[in-house]
N, CA, C and O atoms as CSV, one atom per row, in Angstrom:
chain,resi,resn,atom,element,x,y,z
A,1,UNK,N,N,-1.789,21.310,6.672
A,1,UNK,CA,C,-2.598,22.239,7.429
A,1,UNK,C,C,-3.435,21.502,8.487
A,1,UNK,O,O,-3.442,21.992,9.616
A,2,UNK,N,N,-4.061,20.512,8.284
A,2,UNK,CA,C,-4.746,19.637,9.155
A,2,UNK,C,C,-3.757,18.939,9.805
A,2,UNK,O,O,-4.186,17.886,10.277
A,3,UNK,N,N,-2.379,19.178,10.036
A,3,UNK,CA,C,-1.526,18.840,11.072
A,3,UNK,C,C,-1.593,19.772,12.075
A,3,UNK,O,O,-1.918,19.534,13.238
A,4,UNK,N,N,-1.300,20.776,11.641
A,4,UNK,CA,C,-1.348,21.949,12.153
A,4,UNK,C,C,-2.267,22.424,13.624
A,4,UNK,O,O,-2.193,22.773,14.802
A,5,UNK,N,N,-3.180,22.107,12.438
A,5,UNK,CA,C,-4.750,22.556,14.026
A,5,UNK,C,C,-4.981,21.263,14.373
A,5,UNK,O,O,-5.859,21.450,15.216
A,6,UNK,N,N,-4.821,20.045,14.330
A,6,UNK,CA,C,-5.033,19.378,15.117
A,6,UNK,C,C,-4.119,19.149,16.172
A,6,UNK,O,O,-4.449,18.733,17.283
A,7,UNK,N,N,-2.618,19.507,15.708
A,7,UNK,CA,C,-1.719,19.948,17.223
A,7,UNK,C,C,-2.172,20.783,17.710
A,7,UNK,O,O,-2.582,20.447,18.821
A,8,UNK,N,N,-2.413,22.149,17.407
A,8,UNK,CA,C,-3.022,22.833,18.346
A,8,UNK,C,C,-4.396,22.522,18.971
A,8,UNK,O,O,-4.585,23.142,20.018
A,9,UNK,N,N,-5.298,21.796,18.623
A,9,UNK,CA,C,-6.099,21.474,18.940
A,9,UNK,C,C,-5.960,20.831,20.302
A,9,UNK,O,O,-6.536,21.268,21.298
A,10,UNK,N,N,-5.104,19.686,20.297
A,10,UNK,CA,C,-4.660,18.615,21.289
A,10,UNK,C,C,-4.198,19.880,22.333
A,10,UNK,O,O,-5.006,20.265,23.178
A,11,UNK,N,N,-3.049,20.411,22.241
A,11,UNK,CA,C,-2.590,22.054,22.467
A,11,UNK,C,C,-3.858,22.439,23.656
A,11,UNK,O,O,-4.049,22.203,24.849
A,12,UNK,N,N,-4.240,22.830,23.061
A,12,UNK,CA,C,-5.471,23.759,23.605
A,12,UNK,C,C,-6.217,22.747,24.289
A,12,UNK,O,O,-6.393,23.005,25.480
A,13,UNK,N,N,-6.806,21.451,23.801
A,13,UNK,CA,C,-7.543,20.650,25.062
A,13,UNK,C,C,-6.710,20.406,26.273
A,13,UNK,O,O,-7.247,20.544,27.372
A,14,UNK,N,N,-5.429,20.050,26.192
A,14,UNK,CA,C,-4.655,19.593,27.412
A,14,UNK,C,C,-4.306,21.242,28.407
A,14,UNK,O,O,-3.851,21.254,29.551
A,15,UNK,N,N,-4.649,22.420,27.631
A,15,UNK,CA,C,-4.572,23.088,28.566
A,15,UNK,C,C,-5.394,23.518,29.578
A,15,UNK,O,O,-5.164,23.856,30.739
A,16,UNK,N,N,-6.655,23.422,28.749
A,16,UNK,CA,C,-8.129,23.712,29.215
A,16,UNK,C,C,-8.452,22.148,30.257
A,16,UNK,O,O,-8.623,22.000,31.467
A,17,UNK,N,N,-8.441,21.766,29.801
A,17,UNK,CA,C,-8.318,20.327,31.061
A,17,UNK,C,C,-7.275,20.791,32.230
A,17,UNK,O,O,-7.657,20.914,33.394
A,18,UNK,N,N,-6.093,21.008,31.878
A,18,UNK,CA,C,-5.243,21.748,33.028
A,18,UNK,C,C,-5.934,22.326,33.969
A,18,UNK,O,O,-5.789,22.106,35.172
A,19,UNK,N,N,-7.293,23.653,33.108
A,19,UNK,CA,C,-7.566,24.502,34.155
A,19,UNK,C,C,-8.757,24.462,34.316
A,19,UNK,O,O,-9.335,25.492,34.665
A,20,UNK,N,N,-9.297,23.558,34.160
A,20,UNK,CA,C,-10.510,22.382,34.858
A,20,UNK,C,C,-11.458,22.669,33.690
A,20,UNK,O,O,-12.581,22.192,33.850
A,21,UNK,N,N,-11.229,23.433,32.396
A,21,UNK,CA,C,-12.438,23.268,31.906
A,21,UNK,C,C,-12.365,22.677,30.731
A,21,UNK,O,O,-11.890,23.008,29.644
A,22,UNK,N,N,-13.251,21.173,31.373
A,22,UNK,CA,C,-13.853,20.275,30.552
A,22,UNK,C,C,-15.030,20.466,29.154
A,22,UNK,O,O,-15.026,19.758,28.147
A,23,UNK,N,N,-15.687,21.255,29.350
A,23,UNK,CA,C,-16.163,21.587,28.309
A,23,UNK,C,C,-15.338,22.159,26.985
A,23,UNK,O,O,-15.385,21.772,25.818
A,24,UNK,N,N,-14.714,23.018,27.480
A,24,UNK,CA,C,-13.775,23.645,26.045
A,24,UNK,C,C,-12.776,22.038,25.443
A,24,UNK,O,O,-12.590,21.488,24.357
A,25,UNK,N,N,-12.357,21.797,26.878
A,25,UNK,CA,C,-11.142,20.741,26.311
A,25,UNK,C,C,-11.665,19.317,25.342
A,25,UNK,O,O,-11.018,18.461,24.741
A,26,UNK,N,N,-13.159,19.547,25.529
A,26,UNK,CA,C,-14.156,18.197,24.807
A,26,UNK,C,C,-13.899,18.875,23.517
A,26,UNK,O,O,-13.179,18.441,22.619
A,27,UNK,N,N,-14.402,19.718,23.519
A,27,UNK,CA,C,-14.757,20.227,22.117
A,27,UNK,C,C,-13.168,20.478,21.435
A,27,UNK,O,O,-13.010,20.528,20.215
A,28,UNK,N,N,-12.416,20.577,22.086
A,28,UNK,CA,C,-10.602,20.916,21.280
A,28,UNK,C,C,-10.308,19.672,20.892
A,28,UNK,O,O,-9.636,19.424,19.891
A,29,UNK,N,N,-10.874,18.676,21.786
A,29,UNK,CA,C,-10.506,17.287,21.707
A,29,UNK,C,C,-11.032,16.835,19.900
A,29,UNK,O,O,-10.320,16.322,19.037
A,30,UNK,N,N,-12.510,17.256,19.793
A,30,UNK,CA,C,-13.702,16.664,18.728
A,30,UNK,C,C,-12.420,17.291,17.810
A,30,UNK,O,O,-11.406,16.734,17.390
A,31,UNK,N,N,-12.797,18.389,17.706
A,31,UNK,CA,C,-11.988,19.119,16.553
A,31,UNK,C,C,-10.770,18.732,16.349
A,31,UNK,O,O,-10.432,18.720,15.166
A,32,UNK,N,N,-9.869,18.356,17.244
A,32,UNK,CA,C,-8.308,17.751,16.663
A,32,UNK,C,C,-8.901,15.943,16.112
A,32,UNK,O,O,-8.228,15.104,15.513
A,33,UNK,N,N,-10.146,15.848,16.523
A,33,UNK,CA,C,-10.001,14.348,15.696
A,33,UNK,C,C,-11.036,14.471,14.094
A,33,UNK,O,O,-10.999,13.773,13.081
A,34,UNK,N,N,-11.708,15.409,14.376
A,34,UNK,CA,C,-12.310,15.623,13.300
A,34,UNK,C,C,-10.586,15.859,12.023
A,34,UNK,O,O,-10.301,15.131,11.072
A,35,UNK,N,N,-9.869,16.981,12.479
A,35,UNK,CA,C,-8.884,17.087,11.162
A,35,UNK,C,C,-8.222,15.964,11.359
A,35,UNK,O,O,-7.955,15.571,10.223
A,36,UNK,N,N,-7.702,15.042,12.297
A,36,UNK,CA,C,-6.600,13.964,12.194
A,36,UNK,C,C,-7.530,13.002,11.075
A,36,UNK,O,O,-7.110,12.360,10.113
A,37,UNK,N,N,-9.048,13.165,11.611
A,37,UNK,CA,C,-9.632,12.039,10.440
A,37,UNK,C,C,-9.802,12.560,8.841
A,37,UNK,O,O,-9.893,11.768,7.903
A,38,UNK,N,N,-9.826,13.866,8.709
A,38,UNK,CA,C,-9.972,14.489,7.318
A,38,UNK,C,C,-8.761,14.171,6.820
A,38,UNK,O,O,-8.750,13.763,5.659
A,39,UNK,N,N,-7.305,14.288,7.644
A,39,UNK,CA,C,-6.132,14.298,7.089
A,39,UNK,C,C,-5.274,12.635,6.419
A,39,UNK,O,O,-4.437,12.434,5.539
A,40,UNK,N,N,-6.113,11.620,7.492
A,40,UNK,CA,C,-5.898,10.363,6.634
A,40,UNK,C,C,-6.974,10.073,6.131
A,40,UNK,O,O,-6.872,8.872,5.878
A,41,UNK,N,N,-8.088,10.462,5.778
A,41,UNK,CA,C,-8.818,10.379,4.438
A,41,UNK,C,C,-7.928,10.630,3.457
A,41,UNK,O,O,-7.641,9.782,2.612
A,42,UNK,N,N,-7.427,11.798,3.489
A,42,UNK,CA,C,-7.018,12.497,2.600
A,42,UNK,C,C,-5.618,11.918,1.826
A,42,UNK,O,O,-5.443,11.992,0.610
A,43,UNK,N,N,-4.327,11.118,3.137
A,43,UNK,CA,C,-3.629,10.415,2.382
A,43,UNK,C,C,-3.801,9.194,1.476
A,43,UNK,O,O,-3.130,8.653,0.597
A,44,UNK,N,N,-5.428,8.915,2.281
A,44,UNK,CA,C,-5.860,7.337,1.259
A,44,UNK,C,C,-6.354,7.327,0.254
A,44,UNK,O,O,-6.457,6.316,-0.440
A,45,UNK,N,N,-6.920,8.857,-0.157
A,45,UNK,CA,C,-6.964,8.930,-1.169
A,45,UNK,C,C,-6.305,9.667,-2.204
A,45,UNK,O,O,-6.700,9.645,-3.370
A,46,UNK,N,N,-4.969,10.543,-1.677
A,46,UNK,CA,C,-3.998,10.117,-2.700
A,46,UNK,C,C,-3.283,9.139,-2.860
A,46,UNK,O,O,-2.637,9.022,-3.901
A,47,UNK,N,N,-3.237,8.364,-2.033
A,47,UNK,CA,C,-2.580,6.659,-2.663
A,47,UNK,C,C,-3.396,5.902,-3.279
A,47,UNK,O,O,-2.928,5.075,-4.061
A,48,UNK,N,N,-4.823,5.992,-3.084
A,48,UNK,CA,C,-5.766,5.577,-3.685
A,48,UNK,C,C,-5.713,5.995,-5.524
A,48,UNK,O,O,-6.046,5.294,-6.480
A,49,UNK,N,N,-5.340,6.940,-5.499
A,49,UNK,CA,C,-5.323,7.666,-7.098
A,49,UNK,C,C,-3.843,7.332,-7.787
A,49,UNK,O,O,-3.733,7.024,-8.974
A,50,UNK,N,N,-2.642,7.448,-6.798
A,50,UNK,CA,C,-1.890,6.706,-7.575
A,50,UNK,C,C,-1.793,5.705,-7.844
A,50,UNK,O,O,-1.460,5.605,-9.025
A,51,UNK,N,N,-1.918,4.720,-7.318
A,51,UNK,CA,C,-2.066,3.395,-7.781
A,51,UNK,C,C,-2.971,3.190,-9.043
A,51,UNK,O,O,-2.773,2.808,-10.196
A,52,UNK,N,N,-3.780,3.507,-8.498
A,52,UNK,CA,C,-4.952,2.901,-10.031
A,52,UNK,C,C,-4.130,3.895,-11.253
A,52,UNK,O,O,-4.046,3.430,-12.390
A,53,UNK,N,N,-3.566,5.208,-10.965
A,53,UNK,CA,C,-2.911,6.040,-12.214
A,53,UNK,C,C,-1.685,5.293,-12.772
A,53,UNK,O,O,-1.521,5.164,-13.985
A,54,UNK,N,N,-0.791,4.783,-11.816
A,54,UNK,CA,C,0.103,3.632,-12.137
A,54,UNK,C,C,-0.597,2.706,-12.744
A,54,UNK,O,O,-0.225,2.478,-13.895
A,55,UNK,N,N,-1.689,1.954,-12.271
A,55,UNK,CA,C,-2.204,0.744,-12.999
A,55,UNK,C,C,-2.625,0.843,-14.587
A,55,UNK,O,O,-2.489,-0.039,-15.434
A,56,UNK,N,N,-3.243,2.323,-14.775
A,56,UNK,CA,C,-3.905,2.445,-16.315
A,56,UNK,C,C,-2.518,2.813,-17.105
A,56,UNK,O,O,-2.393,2.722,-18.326
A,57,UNK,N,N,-1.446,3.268,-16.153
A,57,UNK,CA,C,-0.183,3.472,-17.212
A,57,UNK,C,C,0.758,2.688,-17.817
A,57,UNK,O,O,1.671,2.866,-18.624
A,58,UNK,N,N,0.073,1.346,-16.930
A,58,UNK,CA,C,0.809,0.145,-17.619
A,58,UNK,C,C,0.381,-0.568,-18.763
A,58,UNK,O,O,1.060,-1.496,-19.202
């Protein structure tokens, strides 16, 4: 899901920059990096959990 809107996000800033407005396209910009950064949090910490779950299963 946080793939999702952060393509559209990018989406929507490069259009609004298209049609000169910089303000919207800042803020489409924040928001597609805000989820790109929630979304690799999010893979590091499921690799983060398997590993150590692998480690106690040994």
């Amino acid at each position: 899901m946080c793939l999702v809107i952060s393509i559209l996000g990018l989406f929507f800033a490069y259009n609004f920059y298209n049609s000169g407005n910089f303000l919207l396209a800042g803020g489409s910009v924040v928001v597609s990096l805000l989820f790109i950064t929630l979304m690799i949090r999010n893979i590091l910490s499921v690799k983060k959990r398997k590993e150590e779950k692998k480690k106690y299963d040994n």
